[in-house]
Every structure is written in C-alpha cells, then in structure tokens.
C-alpha positions in Angstrom: -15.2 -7.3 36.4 -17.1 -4.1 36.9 -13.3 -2.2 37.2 -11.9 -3.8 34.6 -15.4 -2.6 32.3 -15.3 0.8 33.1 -11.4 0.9 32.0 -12.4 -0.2 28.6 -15.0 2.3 28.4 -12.7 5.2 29.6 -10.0 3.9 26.9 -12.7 3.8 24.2 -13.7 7.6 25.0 -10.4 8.9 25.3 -9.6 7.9 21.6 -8.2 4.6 20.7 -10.6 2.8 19.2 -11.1 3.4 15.1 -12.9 1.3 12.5 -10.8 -1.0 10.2 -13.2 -0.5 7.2 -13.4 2.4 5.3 -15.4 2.9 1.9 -14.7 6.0 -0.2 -14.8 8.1 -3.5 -13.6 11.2 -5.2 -12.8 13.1 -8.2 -9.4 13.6 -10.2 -8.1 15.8 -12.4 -5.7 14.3 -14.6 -2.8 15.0 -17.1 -0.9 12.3 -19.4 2.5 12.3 -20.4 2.8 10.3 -23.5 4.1 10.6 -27.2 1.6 13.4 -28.0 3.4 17.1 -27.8 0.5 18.6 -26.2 -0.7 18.1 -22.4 -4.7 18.3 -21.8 -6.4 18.1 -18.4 -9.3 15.6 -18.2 -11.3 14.2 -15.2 -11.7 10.7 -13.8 -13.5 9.4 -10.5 -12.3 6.7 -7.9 -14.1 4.5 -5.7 -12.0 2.9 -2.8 -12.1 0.5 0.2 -9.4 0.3 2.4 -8.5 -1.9 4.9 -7.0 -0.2 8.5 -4.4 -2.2 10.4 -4.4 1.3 11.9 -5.4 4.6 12.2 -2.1 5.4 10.1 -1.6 1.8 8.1 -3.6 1.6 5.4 -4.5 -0.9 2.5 -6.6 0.0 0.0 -8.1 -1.3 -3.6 -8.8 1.8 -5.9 -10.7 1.4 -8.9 -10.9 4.4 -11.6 -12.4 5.0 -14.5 -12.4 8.2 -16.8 -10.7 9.6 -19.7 -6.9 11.2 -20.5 -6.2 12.9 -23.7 -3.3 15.2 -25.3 -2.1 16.1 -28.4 -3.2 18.5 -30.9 -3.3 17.3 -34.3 -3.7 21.3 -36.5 -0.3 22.9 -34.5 2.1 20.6 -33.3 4.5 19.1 -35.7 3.7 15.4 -35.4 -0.2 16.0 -35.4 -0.5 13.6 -32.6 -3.6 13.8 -30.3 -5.7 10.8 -28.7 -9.0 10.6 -25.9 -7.9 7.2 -23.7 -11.7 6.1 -22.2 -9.4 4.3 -19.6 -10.8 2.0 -16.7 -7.3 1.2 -13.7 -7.6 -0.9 -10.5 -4.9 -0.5 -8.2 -3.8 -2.5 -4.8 -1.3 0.2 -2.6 -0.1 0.3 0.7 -0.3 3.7 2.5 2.1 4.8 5.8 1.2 8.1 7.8 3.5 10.1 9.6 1.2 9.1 13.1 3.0 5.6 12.8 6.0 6.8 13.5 6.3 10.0 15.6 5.2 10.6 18.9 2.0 13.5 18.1 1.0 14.1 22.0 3.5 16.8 22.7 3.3 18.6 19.9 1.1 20.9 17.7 3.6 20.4 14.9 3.5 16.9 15.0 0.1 16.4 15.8 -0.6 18.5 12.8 2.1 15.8 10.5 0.5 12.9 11.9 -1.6 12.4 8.8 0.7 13.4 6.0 0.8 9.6 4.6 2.9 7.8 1.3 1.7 5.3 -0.7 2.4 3.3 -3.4 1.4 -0.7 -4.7 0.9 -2.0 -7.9 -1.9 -1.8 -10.3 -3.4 -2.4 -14.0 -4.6 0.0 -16.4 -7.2 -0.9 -19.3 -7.3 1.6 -22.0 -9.7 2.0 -25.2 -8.7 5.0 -27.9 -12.0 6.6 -29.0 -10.9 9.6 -30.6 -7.0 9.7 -32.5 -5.3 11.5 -35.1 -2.3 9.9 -36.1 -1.0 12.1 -39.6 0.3 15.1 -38.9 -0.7 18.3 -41.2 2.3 20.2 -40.6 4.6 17.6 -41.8 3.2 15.8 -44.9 3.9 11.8 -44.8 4.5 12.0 -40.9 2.6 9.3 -39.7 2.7 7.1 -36.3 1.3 4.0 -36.0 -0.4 2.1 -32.7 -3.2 0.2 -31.1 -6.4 1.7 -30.0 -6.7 -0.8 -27.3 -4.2 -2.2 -25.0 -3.3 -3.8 -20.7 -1.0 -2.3 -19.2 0.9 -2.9 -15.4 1.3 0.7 -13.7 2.8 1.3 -10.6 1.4 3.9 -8.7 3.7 6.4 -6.3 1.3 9.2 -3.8 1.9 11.6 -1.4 -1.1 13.3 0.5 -2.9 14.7 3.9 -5.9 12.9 5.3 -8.3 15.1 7.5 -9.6 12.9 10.1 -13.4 14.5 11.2 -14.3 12.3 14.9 -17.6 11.4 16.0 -18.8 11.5 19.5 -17.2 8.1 20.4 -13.7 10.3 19.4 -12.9 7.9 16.5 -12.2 8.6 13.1 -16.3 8.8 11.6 -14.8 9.5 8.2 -11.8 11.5 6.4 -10.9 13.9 3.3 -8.5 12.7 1.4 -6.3 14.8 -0.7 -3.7 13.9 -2.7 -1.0 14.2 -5.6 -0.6 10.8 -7.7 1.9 9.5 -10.4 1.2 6.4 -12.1 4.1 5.1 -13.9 2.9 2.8 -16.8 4.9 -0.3 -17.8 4.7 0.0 -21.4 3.7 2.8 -24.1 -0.1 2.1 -25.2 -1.8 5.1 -22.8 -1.9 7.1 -25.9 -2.2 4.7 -28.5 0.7 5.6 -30.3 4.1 3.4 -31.1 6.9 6.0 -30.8 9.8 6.8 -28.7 11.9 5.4 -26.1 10.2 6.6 -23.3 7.3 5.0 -21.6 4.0 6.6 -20.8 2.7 7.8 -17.6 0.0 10.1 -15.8 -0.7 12.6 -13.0 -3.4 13.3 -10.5 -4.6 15.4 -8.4 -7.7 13.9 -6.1 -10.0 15.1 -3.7 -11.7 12.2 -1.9 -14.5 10.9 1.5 -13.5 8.2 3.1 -16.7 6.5 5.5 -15.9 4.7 8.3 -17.7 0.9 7.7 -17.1 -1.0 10.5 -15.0 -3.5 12.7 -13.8 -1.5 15.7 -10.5 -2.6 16.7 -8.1 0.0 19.2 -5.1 1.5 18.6 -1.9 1.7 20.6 -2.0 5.2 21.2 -4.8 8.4 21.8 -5.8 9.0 17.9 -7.7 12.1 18.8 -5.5 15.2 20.1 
C-alpha cells in the first residue's frame, strides 16, 4: 500500500496530472466581411469554459459579445455602412499537436505540442444600431435589409496555448492566442439584402485560461 502511494505521488510530481476544468476570458479585435465596401476594425470580449479530456483535447462553450461595423456611407459607391451590437455563443472542439506527436525527445516538438485547431458550431444574434442604406454618390441607390436577425455560424481557429505550471507541475492556467474565422450561414451580419455571397468575420484574440478543478492524469509527462 505504502509502495503503491508513493508511486502515485512520484507520477503526480513528474507531470501528469492536469485539471479538466478551465474558465477563461479575452479580448478580440475583429473585422467583417459583408456587403459593405469598406472593412473597419472593432473589439469584442469572450468568456469561455472548457472542458479537458486532456491536456491537448479540449471542449469548450464561448460566448461573445461586442460590436462589428464597415462601410462608409460619404465615399464608397453604394453608401453602405452598419455598427452590428452582436452577442454569439459557440460549442467547438479543439485538437493540439501534444495529442499526437511524441514531444520528450525533442525541443522542436516539445515547442509544437500546443499549436491546437478547432472548430464546432455556433449561433450569432445580431441588432443594427447605426446604418446607412442610400448611397450619396449614386442617387436612387438604395439597399434594403433587417436591422435584426439569428444566424448559425460555424467557427474554423488555429492558435498556440502557453501552458504556465504550478508547483504540482500541472497546467495552473494558459494564454491563449489565436486567429478565428466565423463563417455565417446567411447574409444578416450587416443588415443589408444584397449579393450572392454570404457574410462572415475575422478575429484575432488574446485570452487566460484558469485551471478550475477535477484533477484527472494524463498518459504522458505534460511538463518538459
């Protein structure tokens, strides 16, 4: 018994063990591509909890709220420009690179071990407080749309996640950056009605992930 303790100990100090919770946040800097000629940058935040079947399988719920806008109604052509107040809830599945190389042999690979893709499914909610739909430049030009709509998006992400350990040598919380392209099922992000093409945005986030609980151990030393 006393043997079989002082394994388990020794296995929890050399690495293994991580917490299966995680709660997080960040920021996001954001650009949409819709119907309006003109890209703008705006900001949005996200607030996360993610479930760990391992150190390097992650599931996670994301909800953000924040604005997009584009458009500029005195010099483009079609006078087009919107501000989307937009709240989005997303439900993704994230691999790492750990998973599935070996990353005790090798600087290089320890170093890829938490380059991670992700993607899931999700559902935008978006509410047009600011539009100009007549354009100046072109007299009669005018498009139509709804300032409020739902929308299904489906999320596609690439990123690195900088594991920081505490003394027990598990993962006591992360930074999370990352490049993100939701891909919206339909054309109401901007509230305009025009072209073939549907609507979609871009992000790039900076996030903290905190370690909440329910220790469970890993195949394999984490730590390296």
């Amino acid at each position: 018994m006393i043997i079989v303790g002082a394994a388990g100990t020794v296995k929890a100090q050399m690495g293994y063990d991580y917490a299966q919770y995680d709660l997080g946040l960040g920021l996001d800097m954001n650009k949409a591509y819709t119907d309006a000629q003109t890209i703008k940058s705006t900001r949005s935040g996200h607030l996360t909890f993610n479930y760990n079947a391992t150190p390097f399988v992650n599931y996670i719920i994301e909800f953000q709220t924040g604005t997009l806008q584009g458009g500029d109604s005195l010099h483009t052509t079609s006078g087009r420009q919107f501000t989307n107040s937009y709240n989005a809830v997303m439900f993704k599945g994230q691999l790492q690179m750990g998973e599935l190389i070996d990353y005790s042999q090798s600087n290089m690979a320890n170093a890829f071990k938490n380059l991670y893709v992700s993607s899931g499914i999700g559902f935008v909610v978006n509410h047009i407080t600011d539009i100009n739909r007549a354009s100046i430049k072109t007299p009669g030009f005018y498009t139509s749309g709804s300032l409020n709509s739902n929308q299904i998006l489906i999320p596609a992400r690439i990123g690195y996640e900088f594991k920081v350990f505490n003394k027990y040598d598990q993962p006591g919380f992360k930074i999370d950056l990352g490049y993100q392209y939701n891909f919206i099922m339909g054309d109401g992000l901007d509230g305009f009605t025009a072209g073939t093409q549907k609507d979609s945005y871009s992000q790039l986030s900076i996030g903290l992930k905190f370690s909440v609980g329910g220790i469970a151990s890993y195949r394999k030393q984490i730590s390296f």
